[in-house]
C-alpha positions as MATLAB code, in Angstrom:
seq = 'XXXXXXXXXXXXXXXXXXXXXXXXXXXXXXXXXXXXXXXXXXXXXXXXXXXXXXXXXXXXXXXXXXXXXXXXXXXXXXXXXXXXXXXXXXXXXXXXXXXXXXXXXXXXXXXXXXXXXXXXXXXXXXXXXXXXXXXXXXXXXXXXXXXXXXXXXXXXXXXXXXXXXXXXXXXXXXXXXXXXXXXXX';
ca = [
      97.653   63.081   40.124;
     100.743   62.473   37.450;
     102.811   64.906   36.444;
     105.236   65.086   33.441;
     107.834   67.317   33.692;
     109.665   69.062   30.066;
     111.659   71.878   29.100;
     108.907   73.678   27.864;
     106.113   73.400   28.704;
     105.341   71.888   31.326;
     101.688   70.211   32.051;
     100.004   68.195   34.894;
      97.846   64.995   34.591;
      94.795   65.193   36.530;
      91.901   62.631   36.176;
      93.371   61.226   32.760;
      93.098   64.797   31.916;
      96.231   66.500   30.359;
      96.167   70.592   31.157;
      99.066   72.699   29.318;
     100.360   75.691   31.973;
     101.219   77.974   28.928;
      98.272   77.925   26.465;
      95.636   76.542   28.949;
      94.741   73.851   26.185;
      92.239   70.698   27.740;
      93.861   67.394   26.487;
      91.614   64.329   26.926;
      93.074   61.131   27.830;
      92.410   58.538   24.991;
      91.486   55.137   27.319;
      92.258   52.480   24.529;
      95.509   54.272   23.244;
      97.623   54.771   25.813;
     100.007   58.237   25.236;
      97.227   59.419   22.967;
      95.022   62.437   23.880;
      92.309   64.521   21.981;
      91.462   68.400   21.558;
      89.495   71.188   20.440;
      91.913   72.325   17.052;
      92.802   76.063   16.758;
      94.116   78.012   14.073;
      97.789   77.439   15.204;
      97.192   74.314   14.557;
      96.638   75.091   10.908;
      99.872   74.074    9.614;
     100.100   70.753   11.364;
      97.243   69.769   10.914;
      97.584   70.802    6.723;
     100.703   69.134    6.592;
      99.065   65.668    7.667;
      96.020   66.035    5.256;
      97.624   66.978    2.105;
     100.678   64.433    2.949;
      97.579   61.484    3.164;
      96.003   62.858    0.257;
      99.020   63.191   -1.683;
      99.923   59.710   -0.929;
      96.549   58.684   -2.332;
      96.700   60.865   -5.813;
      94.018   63.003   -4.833;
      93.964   66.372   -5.452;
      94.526   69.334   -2.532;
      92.843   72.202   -3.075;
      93.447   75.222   -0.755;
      90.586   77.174   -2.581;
      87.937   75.376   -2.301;
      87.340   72.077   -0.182;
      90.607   72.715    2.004;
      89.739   76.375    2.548;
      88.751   75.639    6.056;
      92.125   74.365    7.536;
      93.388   78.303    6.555;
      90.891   79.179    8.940;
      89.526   76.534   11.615;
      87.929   79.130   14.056;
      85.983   80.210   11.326;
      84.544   77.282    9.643;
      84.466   75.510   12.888;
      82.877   78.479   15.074;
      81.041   75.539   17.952;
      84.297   74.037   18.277;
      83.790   71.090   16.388;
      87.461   70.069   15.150;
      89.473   68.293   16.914;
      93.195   67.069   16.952;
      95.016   64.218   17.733;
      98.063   64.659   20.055;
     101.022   62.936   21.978;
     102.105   63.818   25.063;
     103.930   66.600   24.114;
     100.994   67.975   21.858;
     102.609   66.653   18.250;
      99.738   66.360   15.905;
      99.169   63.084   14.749;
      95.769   63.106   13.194;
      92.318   65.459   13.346;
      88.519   64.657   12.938;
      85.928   67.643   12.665;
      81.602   68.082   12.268;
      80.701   70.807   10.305;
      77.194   71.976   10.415;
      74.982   71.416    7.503;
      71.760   73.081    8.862;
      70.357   72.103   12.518;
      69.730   68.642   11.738;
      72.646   67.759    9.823;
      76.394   67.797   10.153;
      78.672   66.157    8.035;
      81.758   64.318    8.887;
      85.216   66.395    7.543;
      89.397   66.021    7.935;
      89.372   62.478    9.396;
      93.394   61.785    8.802;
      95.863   60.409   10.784;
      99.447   60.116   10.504;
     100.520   57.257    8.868;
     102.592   55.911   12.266;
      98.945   55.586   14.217;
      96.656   54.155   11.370;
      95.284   50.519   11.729;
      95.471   50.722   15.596;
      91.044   51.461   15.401;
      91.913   55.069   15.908;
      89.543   55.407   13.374;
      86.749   53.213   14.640;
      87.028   55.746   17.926;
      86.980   58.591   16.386;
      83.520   57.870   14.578;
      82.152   56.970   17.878;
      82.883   60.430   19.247;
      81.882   62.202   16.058;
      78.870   60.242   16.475;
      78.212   61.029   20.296;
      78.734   64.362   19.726;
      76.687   65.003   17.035;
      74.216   63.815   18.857;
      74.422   65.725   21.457;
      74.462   68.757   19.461;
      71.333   67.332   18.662;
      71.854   66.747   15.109;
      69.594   63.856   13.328;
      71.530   62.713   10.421;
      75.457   62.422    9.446;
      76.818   62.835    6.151;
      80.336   62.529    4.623;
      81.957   62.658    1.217;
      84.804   60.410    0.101;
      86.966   59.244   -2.359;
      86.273   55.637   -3.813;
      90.006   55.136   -3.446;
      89.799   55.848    0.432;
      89.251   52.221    0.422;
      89.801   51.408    3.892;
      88.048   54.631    5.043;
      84.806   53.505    3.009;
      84.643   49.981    5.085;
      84.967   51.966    8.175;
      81.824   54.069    7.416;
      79.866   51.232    6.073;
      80.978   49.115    9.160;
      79.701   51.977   11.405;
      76.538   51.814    9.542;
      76.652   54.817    6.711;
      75.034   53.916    3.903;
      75.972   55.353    0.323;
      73.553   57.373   -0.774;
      72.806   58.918   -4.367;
      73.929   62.619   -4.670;
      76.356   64.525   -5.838;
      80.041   65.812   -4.109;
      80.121   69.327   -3.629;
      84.433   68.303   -3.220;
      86.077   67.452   -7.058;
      88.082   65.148   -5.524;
      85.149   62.794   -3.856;
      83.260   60.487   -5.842;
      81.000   58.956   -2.850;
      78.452   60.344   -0.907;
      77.680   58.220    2.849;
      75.377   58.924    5.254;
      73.890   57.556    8.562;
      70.244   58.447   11.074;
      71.581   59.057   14.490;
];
């Protein structure tokens, strides 16, 4: 066992396992970045979490809008009711990215609020996250995955094609996506 000792709070390492004493919160040990840990999001993580999206889609001109396709990261519980959102965190639980499956219909779940801060991008934080997304889905037994995107999400777009989503023809129910992916589990 490891244990870290803070201010507050305080948390124990068990099994690569992170548990927080004060908010009982399950942070998973990240193997191939160490100091990097994953959990279910909540709606206090809200702000954080909106902070890094608009900031990444800010810094690519695209448009944020809180009505609409952003509505869900006012209310995560809500729009993510199986727990299907997830955060990336530090050691002391600083948000540094998030990654969330939202259910289509019960074969289909598309891919939403993949962003990371810009201090852990190109270190295949990406190409992990996809994998997970991808072994969870299927274990929520879903058949097919789907995402929207923006054509200027360059780098984002050669991810999904190099994890084998294919564009497809269709239309984006977001105004600020212009490219519709998906991939057969």
């Amino acid at each position: 066992m490891r244990s870290k000792s803070t201010k507050e709070p305080t948390f124990v390492v068990i099994n690569e396992v992170l548990f927080f004493n004060f908010i009982n919160t399950i942070m998973n040990h990240i193997d191939v970045h160490p100091g990097l840990y994953y959990r279910k999001a909540t709606n206090t993580d809200g702000e954080s979490i909106r902070k890094i999206v608009f900031s990444a889609l800010a810094s690519y001109g695209l448009v944020i809008d809180p009505a609409a396709t952003d509505v869900d990261l006012f209310d995560i519980e809500k729009y993510y009711p199986e727990d299907t959102f997830w955060t990336l965190v530090d050691a002391e639980d600083n948000i540094l990215g998030s990654f969330a499956l939202y259910r289509i219909d019960q074969s289909k779940a598309e891919i939403r609020k993949m962003y990371f801060d810009p201090s852990i991008r190109g270190k295949g934080l990406g190409t992990w996250a996809m994998q997970f997304l991808m072994k969870k889905a299927k274990a929520l037994g879903y058949q097919t995955l789907t995402l929207e995107t923006a054509s200027v999400l360059k780098e984002a777009i050669s991810l999904y094609t190099k994890m084998g989503f294919q564009t497809i023809p269709g239309s984006c129910h977001s105004h600020r996506c212009d490219v519709v992916m998906e991939k057969r589990l």
